[in-house]
DRENTORKOL-3810 file (N, C-alpha, C; in nm, 4 decimals):
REM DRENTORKOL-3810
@n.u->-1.7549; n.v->-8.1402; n.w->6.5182; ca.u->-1.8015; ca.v->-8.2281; ca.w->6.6221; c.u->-1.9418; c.v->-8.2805; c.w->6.5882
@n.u->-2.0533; n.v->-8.2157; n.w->6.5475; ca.u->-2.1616; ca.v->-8.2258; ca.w->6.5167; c.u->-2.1871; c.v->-8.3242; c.w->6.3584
@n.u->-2.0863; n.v->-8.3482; n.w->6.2844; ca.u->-2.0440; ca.v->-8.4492; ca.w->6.2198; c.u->-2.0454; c.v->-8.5855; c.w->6.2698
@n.u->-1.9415; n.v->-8.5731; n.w->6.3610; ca.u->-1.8675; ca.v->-8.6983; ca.w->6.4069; c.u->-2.0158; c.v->-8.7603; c.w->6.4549
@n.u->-2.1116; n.v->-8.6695; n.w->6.5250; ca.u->-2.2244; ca.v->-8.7436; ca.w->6.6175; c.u->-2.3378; c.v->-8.7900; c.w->6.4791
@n.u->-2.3545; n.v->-8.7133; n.w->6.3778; ca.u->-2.4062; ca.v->-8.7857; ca.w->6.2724; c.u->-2.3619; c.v->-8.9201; c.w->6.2251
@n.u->-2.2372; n.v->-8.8981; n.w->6.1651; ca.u->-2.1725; ca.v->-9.0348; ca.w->6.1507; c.u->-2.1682; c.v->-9.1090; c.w->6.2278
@n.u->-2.1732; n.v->-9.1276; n.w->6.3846; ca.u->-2.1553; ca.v->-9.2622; ca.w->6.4898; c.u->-2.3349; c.v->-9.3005; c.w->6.4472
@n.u->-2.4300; n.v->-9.2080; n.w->6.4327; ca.u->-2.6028; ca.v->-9.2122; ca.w->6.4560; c.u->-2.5853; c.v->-9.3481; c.w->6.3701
@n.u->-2.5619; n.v->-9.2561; n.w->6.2366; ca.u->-2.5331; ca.v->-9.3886; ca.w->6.1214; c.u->-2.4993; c.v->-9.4601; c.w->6.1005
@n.u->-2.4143; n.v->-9.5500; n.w->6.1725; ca.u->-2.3059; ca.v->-9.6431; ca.w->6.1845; c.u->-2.3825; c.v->-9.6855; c.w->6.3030
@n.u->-2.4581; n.v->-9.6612; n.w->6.4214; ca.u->-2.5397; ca.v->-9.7542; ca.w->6.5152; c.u->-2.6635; c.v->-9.8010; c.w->6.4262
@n.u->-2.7060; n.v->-9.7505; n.w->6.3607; ca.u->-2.8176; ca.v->-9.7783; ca.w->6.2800; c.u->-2.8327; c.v->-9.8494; c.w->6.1611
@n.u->-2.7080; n.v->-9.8406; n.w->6.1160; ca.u->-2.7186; ca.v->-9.9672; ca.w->5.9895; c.u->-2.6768; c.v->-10.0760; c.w->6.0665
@n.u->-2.5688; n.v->-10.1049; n.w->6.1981; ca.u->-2.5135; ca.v->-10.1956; ca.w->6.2706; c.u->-2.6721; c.v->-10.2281; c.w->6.3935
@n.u->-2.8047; n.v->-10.1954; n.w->6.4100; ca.u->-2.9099; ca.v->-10.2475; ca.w->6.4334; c.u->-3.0131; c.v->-10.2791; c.w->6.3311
@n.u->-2.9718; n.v->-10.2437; n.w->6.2528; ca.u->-3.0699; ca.v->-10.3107; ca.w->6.1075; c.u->-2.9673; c.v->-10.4223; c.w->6.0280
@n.u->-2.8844; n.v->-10.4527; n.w->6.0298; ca.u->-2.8108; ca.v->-10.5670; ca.w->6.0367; c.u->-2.8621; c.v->-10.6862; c.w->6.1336
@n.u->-2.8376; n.v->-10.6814; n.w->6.2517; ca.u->-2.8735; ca.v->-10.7160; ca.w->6.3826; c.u->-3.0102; c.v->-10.7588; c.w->6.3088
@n.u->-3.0977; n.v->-10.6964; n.w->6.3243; ca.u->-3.2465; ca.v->-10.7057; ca.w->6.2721; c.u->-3.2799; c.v->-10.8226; c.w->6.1733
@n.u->-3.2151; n.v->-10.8823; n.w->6.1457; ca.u->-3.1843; ca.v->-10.9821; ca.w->5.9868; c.u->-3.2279; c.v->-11.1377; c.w->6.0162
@n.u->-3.3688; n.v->-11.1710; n.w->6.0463; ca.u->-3.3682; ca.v->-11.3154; ca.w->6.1318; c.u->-3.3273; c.v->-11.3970; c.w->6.0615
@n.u->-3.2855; n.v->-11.4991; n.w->6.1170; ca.u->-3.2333; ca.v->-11.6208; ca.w->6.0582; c.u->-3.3555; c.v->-11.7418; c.w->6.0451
@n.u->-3.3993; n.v->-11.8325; n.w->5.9112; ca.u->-3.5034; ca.v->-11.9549; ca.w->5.9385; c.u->-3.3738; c.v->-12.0435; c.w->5.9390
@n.u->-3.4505; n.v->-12.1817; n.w->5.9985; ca.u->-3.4013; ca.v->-12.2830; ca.w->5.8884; c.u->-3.4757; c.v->-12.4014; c.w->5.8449
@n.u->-3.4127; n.v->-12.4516; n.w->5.7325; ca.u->-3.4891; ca.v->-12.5409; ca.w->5.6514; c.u->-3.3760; c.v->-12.6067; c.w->5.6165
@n.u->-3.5066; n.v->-12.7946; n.w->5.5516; ca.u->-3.4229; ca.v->-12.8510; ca.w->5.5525; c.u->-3.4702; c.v->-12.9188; c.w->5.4108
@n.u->-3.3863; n.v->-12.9514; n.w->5.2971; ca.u->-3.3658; ca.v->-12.9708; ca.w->5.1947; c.u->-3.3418; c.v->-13.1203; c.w->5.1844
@n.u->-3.4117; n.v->-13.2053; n.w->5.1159; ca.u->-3.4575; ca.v->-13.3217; ca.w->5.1386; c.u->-3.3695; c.v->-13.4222; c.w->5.0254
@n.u->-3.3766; n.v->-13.3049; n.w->4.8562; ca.u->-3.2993; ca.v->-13.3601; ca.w->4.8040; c.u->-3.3003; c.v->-13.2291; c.w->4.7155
@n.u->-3.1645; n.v->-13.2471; n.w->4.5638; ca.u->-3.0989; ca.v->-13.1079; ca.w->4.5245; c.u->-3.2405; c.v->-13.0197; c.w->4.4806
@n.u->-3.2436; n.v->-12.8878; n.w->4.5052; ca.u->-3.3236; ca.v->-12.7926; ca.w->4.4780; c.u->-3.3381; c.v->-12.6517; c.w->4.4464
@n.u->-3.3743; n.v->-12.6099; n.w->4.3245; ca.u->-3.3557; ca.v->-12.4916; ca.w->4.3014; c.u->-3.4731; c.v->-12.4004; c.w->4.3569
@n.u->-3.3561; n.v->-12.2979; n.w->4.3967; ca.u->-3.4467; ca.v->-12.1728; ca.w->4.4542; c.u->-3.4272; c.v->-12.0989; c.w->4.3310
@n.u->-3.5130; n.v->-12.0192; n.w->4.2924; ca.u->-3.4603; ca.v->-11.8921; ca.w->4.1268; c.u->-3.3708; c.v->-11.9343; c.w->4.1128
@n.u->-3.2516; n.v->-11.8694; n.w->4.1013; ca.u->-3.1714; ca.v->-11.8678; ca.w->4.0334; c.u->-3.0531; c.v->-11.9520; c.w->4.0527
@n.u->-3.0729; n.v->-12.0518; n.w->4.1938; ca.u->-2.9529; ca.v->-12.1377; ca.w->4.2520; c.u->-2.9780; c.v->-12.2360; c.w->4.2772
@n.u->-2.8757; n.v->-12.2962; n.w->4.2604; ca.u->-2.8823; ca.v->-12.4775; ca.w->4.2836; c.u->-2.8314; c.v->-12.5264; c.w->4.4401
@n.u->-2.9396; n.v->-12.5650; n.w->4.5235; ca.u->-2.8890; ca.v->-12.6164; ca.w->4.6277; c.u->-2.8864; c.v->-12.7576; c.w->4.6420
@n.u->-2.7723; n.v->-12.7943; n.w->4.7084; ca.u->-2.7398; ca.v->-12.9370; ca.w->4.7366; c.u->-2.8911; c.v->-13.0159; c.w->4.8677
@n.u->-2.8748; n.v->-13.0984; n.w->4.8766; ca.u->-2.9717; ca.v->-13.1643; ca.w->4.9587; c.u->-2.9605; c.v->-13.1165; c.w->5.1062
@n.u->-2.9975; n.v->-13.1022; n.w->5.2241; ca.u->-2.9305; ca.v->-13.0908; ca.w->5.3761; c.u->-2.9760; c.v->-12.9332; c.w->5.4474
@n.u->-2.8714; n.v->-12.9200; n.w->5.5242; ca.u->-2.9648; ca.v->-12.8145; ca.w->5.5950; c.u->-2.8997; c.v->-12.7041; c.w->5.5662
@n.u->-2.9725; n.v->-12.5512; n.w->5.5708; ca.u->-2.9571; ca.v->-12.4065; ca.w->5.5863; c.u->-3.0239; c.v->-12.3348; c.w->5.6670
@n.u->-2.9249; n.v->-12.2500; n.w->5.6732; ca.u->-3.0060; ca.v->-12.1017; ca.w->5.7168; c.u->-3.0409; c.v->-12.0208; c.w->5.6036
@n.u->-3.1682; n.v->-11.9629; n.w->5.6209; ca.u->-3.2319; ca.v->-11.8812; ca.w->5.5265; c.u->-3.1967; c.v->-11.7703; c.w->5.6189
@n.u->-3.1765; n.v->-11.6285; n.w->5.4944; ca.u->-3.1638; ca.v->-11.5002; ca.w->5.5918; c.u->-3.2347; c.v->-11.4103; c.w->5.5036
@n.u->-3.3015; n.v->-11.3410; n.w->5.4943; ca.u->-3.3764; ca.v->-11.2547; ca.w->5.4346; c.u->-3.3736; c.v->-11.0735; c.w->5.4524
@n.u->-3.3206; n.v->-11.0351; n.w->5.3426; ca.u->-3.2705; ca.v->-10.9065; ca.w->5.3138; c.u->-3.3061; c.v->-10.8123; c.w->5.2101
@n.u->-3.4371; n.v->-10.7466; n.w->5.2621; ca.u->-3.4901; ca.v->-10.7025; ca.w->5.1147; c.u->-3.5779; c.v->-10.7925; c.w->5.0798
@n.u->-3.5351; n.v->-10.7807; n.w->4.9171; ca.u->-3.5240; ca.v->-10.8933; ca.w->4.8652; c.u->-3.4813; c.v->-10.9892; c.w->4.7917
@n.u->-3.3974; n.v->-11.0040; n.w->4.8850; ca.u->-3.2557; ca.v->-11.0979; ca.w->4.8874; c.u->-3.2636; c.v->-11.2007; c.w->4.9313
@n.u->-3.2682; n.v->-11.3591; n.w->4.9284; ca.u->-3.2337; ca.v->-11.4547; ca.w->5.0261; c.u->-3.1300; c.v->-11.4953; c.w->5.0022
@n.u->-3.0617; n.v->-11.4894; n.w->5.1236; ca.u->-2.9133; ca.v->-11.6004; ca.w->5.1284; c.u->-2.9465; c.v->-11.7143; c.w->5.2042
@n.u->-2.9390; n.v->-11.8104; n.w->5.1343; ca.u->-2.8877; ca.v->-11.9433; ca.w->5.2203; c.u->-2.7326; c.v->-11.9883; c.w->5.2420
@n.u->-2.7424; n.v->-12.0457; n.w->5.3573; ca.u->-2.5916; ca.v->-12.0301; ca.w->5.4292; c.u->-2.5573; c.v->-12.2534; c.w->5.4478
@n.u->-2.5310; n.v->-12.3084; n.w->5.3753; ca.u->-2.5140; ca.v->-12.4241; ca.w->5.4346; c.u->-2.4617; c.v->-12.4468; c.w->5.5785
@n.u->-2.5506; n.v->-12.5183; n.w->5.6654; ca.u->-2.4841; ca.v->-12.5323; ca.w->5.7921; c.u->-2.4162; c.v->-12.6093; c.w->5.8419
@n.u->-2.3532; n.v->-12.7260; n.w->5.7090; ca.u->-2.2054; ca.v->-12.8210; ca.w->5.7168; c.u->-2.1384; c.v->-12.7383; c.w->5.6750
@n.u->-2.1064; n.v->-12.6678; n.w->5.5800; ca.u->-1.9956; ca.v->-12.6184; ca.w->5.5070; c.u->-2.0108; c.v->-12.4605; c.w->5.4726
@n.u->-2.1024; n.v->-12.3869; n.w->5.5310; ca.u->-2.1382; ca.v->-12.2374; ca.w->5.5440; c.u->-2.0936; c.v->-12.1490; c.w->5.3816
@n.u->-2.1303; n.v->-12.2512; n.w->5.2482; ca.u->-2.1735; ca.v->-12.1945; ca.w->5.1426; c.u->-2.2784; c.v->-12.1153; c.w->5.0841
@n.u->-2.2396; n.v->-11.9977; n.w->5.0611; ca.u->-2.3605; ca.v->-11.9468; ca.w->5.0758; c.u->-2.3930; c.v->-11.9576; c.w->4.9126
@n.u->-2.5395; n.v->-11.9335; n.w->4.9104; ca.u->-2.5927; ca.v->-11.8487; ca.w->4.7744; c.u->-2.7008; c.v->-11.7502; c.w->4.8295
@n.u->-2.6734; n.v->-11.6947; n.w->4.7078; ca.u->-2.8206; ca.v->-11.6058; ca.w->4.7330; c.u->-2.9003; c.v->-11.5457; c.w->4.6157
@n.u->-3.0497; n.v->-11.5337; n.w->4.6057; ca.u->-3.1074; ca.v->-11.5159; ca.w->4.4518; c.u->-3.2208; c.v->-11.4427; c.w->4.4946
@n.u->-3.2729; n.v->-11.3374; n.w->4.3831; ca.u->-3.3835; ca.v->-11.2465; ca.w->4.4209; c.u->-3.5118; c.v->-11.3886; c.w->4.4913
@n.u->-3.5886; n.v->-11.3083; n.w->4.5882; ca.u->-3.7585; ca.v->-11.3100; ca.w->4.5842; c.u->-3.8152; c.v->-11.2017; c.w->4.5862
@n.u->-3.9628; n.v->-11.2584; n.w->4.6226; ca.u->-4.0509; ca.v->-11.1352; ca.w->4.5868; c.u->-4.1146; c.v->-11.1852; c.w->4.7904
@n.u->-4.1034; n.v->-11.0624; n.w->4.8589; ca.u->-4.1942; ca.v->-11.0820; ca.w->5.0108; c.u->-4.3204; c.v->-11.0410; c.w->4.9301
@n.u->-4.4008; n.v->-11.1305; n.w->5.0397; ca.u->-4.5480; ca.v->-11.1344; ca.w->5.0080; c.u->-4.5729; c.v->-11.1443; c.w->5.2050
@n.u->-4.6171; n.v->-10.9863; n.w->5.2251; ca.u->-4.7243; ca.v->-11.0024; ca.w->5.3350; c.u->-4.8513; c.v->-11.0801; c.w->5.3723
@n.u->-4.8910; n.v->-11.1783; n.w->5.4402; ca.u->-4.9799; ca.v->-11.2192; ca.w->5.4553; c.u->-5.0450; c.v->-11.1807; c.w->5.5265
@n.u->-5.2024; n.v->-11.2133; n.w->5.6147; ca.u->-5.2653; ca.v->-11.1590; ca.w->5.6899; c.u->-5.2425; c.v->-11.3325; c.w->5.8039
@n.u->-5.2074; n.v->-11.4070; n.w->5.7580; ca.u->-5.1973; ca.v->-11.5705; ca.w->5.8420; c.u->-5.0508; c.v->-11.5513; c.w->5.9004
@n.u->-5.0592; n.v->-11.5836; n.w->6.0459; ca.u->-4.9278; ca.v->-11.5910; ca.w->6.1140; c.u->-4.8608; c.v->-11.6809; c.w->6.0848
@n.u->-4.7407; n.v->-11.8003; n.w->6.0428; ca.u->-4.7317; ca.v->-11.8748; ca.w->6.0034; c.u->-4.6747; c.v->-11.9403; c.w->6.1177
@n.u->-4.6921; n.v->-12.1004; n.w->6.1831; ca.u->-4.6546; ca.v->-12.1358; ca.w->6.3062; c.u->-4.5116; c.v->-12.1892; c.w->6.2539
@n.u->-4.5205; n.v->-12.2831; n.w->6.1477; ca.u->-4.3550; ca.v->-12.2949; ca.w->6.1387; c.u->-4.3277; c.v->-12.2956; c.w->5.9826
@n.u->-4.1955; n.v->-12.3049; n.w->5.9735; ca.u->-4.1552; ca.v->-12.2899; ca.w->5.8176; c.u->-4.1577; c.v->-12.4009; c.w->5.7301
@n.u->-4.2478; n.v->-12.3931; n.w->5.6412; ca.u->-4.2205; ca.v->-12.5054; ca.w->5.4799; c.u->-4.1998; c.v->-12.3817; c.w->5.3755
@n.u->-4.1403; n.v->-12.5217; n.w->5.3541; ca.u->-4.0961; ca.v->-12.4928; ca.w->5.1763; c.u->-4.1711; c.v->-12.5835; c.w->5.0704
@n.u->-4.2617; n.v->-12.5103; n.w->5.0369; ca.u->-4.3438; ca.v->-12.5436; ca.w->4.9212; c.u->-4.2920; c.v->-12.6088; c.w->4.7685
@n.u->-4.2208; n.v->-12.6810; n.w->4.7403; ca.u->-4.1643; ca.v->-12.7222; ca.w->4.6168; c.u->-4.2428; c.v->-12.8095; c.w->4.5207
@n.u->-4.2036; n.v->-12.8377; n.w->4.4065; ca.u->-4.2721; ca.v->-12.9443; ca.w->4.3048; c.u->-4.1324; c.v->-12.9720; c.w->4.2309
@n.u->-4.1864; n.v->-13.1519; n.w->4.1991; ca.u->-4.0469; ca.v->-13.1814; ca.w->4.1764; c.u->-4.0263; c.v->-13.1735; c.w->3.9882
@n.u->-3.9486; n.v->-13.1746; n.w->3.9645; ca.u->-3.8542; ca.v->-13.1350; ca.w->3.7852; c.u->-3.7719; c.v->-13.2631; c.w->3.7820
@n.u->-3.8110; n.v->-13.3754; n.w->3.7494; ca.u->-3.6927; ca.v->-13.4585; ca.w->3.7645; c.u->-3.6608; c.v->-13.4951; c.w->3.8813
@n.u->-3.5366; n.v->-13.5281; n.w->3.8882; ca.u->-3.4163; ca.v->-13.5383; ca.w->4.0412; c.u->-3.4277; c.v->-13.4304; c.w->4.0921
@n.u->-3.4531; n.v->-13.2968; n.w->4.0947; ca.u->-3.4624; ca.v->-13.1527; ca.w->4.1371; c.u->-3.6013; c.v->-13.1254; c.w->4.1994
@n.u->-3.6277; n.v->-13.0582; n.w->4.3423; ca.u->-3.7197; ca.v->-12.9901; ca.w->4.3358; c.u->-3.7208; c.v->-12.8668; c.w->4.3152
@n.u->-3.8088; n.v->-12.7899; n.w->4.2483; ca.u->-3.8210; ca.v->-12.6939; ca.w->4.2312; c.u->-3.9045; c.v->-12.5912; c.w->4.3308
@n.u->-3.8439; n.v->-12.4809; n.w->4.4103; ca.u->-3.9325; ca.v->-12.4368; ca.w->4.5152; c.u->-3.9884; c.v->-12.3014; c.w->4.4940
@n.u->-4.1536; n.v->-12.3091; n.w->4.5288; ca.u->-4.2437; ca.v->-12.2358; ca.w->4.4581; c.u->-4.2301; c.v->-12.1334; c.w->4.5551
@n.u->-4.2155; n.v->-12.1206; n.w->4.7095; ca.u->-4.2560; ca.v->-12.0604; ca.w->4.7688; c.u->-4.2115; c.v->-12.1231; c.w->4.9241
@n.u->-4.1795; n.v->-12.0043; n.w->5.0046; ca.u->-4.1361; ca.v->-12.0626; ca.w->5.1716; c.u->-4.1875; c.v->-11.9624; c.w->5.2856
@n.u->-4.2887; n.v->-12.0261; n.w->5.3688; ca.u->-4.3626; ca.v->-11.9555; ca.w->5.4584; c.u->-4.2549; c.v->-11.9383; c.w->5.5945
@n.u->-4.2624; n.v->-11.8441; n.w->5.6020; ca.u->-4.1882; ca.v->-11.7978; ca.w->5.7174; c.u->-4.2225; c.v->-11.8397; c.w->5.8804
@n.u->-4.1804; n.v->-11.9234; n.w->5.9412; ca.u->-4.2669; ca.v->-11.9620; ca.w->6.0862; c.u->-4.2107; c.v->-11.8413; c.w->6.1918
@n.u->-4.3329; n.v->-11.8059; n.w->6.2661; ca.u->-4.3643; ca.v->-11.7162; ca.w->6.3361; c.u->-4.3436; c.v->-11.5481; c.w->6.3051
@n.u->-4.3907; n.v->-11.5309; n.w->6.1564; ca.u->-4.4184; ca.v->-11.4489; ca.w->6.0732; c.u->-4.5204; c.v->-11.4535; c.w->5.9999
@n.u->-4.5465; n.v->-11.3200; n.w->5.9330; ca.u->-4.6294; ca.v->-11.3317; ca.w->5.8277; c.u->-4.5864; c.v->-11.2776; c.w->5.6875
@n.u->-4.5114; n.v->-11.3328; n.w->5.6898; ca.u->-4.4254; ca.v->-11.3251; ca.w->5.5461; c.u->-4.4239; c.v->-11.4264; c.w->5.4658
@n.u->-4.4450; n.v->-11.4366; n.w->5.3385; ca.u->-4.4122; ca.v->-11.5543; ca.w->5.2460; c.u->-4.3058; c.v->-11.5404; c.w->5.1126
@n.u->-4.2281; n.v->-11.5928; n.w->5.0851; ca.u->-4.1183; ca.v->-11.5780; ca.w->5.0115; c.u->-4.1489; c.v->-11.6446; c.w->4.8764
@n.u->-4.1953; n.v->-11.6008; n.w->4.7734; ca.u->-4.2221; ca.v->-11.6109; ca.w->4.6184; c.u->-4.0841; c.v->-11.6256; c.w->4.5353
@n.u->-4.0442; n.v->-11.7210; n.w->4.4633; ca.u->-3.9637; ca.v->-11.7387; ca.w->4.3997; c.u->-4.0080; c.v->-11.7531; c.w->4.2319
END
């Protein structure tokens, strides 16, 4: 019995750290690589895991996802950019401040 109540503990607790997982979004102006992925132009959800980002297209809910590096800041950030420089037809994105956080996402 004293099992079973471990295992439910664990199973509420990874199912509120799930939960826990905010969603940004941003909007992609034209095609752009994040590390390691090629995104089309338009809008996403960013979800941040670790350090993990998935972006989720919000026409067609494709995801990718490619390491960053979180970078704590001491600046609250009021809303979200995405810092890019362009490569051609491609921007390339350096970095995405998290709005109403203090997190910054290093690519």
């Amino acid at each position: 019995m004293k099992n079973l109540f471990v295992a439910a503990g664990v199973l509420a607790l990874s199912t509120l750290s799930f939960a826990g997982v905010k969603t940004y979004e941003i909007t992609l102006s034209s095609p752009s690589k994040a590390g390691n992925v090629q995104l089309k132009a338009g809008q996403y959800k960013l979800k941040v895991d670790g350090s993990t980002a998935t972006f989720i297209g919000v026409e067609d809910s494709k995801t990718a996802s490619t390491q960053v590096k979180v970078v704590p800041t001491d600046k609250k950030f009021e809303t979200t950019i995405v810092d890019a420089a362009k490569d051609g037809d491609t921007a390339v994105i350096k970095d995405i401040e998290l709005g109403g956080s203090k997190t910054k996402l290093e690519f």
